[in-house]
N, C-alpha and C positions, 0 to 999 in steps of 0.2 A: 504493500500500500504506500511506502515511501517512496519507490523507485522515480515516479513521474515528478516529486516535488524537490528530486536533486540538483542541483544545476538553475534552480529557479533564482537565488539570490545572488548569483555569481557577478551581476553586471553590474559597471560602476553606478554607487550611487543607490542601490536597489534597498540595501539592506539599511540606508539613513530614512530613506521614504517609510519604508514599510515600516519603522517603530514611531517614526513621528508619528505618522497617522497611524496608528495604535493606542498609544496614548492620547493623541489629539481627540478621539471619539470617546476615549471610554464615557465623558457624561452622558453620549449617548442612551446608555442604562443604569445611571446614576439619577439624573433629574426628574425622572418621574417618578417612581419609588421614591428619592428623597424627598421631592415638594410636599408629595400622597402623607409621609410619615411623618414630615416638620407641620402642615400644614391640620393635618388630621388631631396631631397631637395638642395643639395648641387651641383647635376651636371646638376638637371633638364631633367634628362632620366631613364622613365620609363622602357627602353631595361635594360640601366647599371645595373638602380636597382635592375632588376629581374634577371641580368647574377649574381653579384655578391652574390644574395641571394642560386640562384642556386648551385653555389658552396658550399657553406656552407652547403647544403642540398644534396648532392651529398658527398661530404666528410664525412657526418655523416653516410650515407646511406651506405658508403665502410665499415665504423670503424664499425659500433654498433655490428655488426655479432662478430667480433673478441673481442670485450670488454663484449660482452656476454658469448666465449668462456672463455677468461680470470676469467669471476668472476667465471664459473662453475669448472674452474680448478683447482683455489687459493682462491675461498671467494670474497664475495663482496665488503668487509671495505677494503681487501689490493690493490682493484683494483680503486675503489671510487677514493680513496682522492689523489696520482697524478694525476690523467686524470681531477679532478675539477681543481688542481691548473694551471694545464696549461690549462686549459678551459678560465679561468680568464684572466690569460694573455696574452692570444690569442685575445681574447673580446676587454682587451683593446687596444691591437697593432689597432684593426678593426678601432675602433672610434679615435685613434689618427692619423691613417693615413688619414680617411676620413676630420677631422678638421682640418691637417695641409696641407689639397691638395698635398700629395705627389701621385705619379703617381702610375695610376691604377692598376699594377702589385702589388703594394704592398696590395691592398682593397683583393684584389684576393689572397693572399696569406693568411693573419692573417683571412680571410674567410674561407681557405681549412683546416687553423689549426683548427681554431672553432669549424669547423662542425666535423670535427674527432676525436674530445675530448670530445664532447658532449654525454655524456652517454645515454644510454635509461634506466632511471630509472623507466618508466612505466613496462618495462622487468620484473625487477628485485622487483619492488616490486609483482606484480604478479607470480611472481617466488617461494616468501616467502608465499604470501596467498596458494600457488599447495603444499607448505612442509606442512601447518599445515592442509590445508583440503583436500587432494587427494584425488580425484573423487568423494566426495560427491554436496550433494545439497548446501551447506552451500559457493563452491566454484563459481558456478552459481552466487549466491551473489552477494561475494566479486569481483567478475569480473564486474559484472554488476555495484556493487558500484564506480570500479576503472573510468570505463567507464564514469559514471557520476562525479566524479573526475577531469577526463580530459576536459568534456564538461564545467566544472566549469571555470576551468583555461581558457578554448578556448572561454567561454562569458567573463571573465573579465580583460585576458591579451592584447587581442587587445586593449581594451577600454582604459583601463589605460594607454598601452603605446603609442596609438593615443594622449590621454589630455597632459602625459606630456613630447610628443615628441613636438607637436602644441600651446602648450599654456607655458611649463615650457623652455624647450629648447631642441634641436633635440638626444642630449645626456642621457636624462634623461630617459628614458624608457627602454636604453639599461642598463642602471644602476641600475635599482631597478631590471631587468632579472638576474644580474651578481650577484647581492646581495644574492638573493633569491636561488639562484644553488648554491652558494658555503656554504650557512647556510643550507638547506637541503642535500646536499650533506654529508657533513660535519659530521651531525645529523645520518642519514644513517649509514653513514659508521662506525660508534662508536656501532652503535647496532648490534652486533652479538649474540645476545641470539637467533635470530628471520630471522639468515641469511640460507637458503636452507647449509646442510651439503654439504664436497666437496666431491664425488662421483665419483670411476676408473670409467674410459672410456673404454667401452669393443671391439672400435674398434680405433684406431687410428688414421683412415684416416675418422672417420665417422662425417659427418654434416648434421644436417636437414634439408637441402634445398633438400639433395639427398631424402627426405620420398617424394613420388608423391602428395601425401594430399599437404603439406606443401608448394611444388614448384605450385600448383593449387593456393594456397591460398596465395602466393607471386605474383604474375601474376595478380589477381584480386584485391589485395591494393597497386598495384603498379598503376595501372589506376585509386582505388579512392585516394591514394595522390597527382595525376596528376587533378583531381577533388578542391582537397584540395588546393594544389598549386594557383593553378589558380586562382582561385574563390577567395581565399586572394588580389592577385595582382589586377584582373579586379574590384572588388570592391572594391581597394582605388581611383582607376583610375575615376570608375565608380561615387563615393561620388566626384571627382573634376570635372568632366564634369559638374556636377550641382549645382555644386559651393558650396558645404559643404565638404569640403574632411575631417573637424576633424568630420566627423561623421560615416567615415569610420569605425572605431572600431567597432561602434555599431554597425552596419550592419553586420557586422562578428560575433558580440559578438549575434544577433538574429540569424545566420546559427548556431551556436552554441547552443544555448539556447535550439532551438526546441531537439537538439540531448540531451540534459542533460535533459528534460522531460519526453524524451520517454525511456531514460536509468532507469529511476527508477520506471518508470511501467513496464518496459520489468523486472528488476529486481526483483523485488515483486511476478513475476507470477510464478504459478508451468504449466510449457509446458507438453502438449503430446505429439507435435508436434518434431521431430526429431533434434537436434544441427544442420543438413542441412537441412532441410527442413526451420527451420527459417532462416537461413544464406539465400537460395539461395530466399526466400520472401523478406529477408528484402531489399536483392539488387535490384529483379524489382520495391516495393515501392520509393528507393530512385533514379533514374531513371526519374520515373514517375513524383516524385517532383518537380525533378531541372528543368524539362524542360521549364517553367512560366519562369525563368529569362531571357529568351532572348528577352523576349516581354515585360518587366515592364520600364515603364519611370519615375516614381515618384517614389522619394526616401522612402516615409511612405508606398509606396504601395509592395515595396521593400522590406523592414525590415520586413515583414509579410510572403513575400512569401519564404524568407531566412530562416524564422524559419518556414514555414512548410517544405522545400524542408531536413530539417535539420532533421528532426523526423525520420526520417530510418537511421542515422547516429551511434549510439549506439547500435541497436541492429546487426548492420552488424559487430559492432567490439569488441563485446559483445562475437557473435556465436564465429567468426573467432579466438578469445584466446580461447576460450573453447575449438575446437575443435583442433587449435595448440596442447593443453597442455594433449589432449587425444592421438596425434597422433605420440608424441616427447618419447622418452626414458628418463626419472628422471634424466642422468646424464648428459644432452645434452638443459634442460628446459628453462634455462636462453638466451640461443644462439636461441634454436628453437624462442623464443617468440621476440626474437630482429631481427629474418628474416621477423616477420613482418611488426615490426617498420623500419627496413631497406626497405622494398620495400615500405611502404610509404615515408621513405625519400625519394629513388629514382623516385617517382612522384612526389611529391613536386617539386624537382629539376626541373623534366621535365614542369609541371605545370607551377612554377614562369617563368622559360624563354619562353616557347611559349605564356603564357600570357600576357608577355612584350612586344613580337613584334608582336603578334596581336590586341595589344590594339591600339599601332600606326600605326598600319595598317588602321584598320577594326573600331576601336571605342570600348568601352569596350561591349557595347549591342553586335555584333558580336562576339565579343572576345569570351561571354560566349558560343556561340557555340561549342567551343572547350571543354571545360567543362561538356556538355552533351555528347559529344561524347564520351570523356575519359568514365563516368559512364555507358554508352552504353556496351562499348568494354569490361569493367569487368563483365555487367551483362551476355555479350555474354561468354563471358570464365567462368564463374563463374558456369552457368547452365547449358552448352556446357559439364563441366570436372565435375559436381558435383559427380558420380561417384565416384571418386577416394577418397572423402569423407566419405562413409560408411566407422564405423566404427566395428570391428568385436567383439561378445560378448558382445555387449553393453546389459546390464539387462532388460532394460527397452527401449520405444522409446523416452522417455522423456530424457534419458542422451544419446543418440545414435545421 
């Protein structure tokens, strides 16, 4: 399973990128769980915390399109490093409005800056892996490795900032996320040997959400970020019903886990099988999965079924950049790959808040119904539009 990912770091510059943007994301799965557990903690409402996360995740979900534009037009280092600093300072306005109880309006505000400064550095490093390996095998890889990357971060940033939101103090979690973004950021943004060149735009009015593939493929991770969302929130919920709530992390950190397994065997393999044809399998697998959580009561019984329902996570987000970065125009690559990350923000959003008022509605066990449904509704769009998917002159069915 190692053999295809030797040779992957060898080129200059590769292994500076790959750890900036490592660290540069982990808030990635930091800031929602932390907002969800400073924010929860302080007002004692699961709605608030998830309206207020919501936001954050909805403002990132407007910006990342336009901060992907940005770095395709001028470079990624000149767009980085303002949007990190006032990321920072946005971060902290969040947490010192929620410490000093000033009114809600302001949690909401230094929210909607956060989330619209927050870069999608997953974009843009993948951005840099499509400059050095265009359409070869070698790029399947690097995507698949990025993938398990993210799984990386999504098993150990919950966890972490569960311990030292719960046991160090409710602050603490968003602090080492703040850390971690502006030192990878930072890092990034200094390495231009390895940054995609900037590229004329042959139309001016032109954006990839306009390519039909692209808007198909926004539509279906718009519904599993609404998956994603959710399943964050109902499962801190879910760890206090039963009286372990610091063990929520890991519960997430096991929905996670199973996707970073199967990212690196799905990486490893040479497919026959078509970039849609895996994509639209990997979606009814994961489906299939999630469905066990509306019926488990025990927390260990829980953490199992988390990390199986989590095993078609990677390869769904694996195809889905792949087949972005086949369908985008080279000068459009950074923006096409952040309409991804953008419609998962925008289920996220949607996720965190319908999970918040159906958790005190309904209980988080019903809650997760919403959850299945979300995955439902992408696999129905997903397989319904796969279609518009084929891609034309592909050489082979293994890169098509």
């Amino acid at each position: 399973m190692v053999g295809p990912y030797r040779g992957l770091f060898t080129g200059p510059g590769v292994k500076g990128f790959v750890l900036a943007g490592f660290f540069g994301r982990m808030p990635m799965s930091m800031l929602g769980i932390g907002v969800v557990l400073l924010v929860q903690g302080l007002t004692g409402s699961f709605a608030m915390a998830g309206a207020v996360s919501a936001v954050l995740s909805i403002a990132f979900a407007v910006a990342a399109p336009l901060s992907g534009r940005l770095a395709d037009r001028f470079g990624q280092g000149r767009v980085i490093l303002p949007f990190a600093v006032v990321n920072a300072l946005a971060l902290v306005a969040l947490m010192l409005s929620a410490g000093l109880g000033l009114p809600d309006w302001t949690l909401y505000a230094a929210a909607l800056v956060t989330g619209a400064t927050s870069l999608s550095l997953g974009s843009m490093v993948r951005a840099r892996w499509s400059h050095l390996h265009p359409g070869s095998a070698k790029l399947h890889t690097a995507f698949a490795f990025e993938s398990v990357a993210d799984e990386v971060i999504f098993v150990t940033g919950p966890a972490l900032v569960t311990v030292l939101a719960t046991a160090v103090n409710p602050y603490a979690g968003l602090t080492v996320a703040l850390v971690a973004m502006l030192t990878g950021s930072v890092a990034l943004a200094l390495q231009r040997r390895t940054q995609p060149p900037v590229r004329p735009v042959r139309s001016a009015g032109g954006t990839p959400i306009l390519i039909p593939g692209v808007a198909l493929l926004s539509c279906v991770y718009l519904g599993l970020g609404a998956v994603f969302g959710s399943v964050d929130l109902i499962t801190v919920a879910y760890a206090d019903e039963h009286g372990v709530k610091g063990a929520s992390g890991f519960l997430l950190a096991a929905f996670a886990g199973g996707s970073m397994v199967s990212g690196l065997w799905f990486g490893s393999r040479r497919w026959r099988i078509s970039l849609r044809g895996r994509f639209v399998r990997a979606l009814g697998v994961f489906v299939v999965g999630l469905l066990p959580i509306m019926f488990v009561g025990d927390v260990r019984v829980m953490a199992v079924t988390l990390f199986v329902a989590g095993l078609a996570i990677s390869p769904t987000l694996i195809t889905g950049f792949s087949l972005t970065e086949r369908l985008v125009p080279p000068s459009l690559l950074t923006e096409g790959m952040a309409w991804i990350s953008t419609s998962i923000g925008f289920g996220v959003a949607i996720g965190a808040w319908a999970g918040g008022r159906l958790t005190e509605m309904v209980g988080a066990s019903g809650a997760y119904g919403f959850s299945v449904a979300c995955a439902a509704l992408a696999v129905v769009v997903g397989i319904g539009g796969s279609g518009l998917l084929r891609l034309p002159g592909a050489p082979s069915p293994a890169e098509s």
